[in-house]
BAVO-134150 format. One record per residue: x, y, z of N, C-alpha, C in turn; residue in three letters. Coordinates in steps of 0.1 Angstrom, whole numbers, padded with zeros to 4 digits, always signed. Layout:
# BAVO-134150
XYZXYZXYZALA;...
//
This chain:
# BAVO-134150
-0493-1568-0601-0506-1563-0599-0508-1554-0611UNK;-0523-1556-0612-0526-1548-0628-0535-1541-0625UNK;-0542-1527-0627-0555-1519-0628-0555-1512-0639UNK;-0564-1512-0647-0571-1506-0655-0585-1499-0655UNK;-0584-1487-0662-0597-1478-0661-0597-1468-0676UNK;-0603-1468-0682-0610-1463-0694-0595-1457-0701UNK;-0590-1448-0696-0578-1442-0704-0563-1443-0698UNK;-0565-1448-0684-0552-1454-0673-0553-1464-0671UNK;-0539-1472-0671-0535-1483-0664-0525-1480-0657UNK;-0523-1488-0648-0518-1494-0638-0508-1500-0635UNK;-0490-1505-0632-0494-1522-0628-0477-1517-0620UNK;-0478-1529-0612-0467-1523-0601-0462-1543-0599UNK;-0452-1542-0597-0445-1557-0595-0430-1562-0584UNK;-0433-1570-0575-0421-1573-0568-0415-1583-0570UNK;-0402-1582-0570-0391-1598-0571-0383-1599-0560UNK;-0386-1609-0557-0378-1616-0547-0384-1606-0532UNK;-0395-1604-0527-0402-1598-0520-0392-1602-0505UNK;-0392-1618-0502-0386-1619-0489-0374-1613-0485UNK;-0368-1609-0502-0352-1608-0501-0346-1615-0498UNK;-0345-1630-0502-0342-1640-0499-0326-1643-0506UNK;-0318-1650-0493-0304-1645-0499-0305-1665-0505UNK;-0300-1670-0518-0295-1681-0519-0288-1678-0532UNK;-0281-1689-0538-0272-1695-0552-0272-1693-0555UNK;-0269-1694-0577-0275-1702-0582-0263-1708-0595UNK;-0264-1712-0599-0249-1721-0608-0249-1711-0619UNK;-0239-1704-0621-0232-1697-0628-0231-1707-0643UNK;-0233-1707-0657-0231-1709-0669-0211-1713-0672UNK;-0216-1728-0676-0196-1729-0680-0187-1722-0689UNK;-0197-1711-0698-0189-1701-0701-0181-1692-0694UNK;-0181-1677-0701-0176-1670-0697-0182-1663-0683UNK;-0176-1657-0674-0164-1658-0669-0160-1670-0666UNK;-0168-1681-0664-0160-1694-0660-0172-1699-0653UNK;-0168-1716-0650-0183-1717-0638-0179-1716-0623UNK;-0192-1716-0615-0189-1713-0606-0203-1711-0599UNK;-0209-1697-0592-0222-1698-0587-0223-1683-0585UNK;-0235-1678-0584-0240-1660-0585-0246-1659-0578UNK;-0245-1650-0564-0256-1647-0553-0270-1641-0560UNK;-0280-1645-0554-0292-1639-0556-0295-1625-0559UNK;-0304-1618-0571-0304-1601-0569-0311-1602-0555UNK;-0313-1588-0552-0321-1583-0540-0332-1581-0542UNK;-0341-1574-0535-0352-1573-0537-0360-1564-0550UNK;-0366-1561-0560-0367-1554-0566-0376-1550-0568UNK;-0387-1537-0575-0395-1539-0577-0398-1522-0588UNK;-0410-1524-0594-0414-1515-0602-0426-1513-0605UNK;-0432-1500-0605-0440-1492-0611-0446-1485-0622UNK;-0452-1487-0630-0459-1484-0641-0471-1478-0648UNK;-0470-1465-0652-0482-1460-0655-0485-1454-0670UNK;-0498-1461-0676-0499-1458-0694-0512-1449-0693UNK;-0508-1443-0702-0519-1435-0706-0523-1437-0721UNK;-0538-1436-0727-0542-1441-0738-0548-1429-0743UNK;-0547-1423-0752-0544-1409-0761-0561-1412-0766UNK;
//
């Protein structure tokens, strides 16, 4: 989500909102392969100001 107003913005963002637990295949590199549980829920907030 984004807002904007003359000298402020805005913007705020969620990942993985459900917190949804699954997989996902691990790379055959390093450490080796195999599979990586999902991050959790995350999210962030953001505020600019224009001089």
């Amino acid at each position: 989500m984004s807002w904007e107003r003359r000298w402020l913005k805005l913007e705020a963002s969620v990942n993985n909102l459900a917190d949804a637990r699954y997989f996902t295949r691990r790379a055959t590199a390093y450490p080796g392969p195999g599979i990586l549980p999902s991050d959790g829920r995350s999210y962030f907030f953001t505020a600019g100001v224009k001089l």
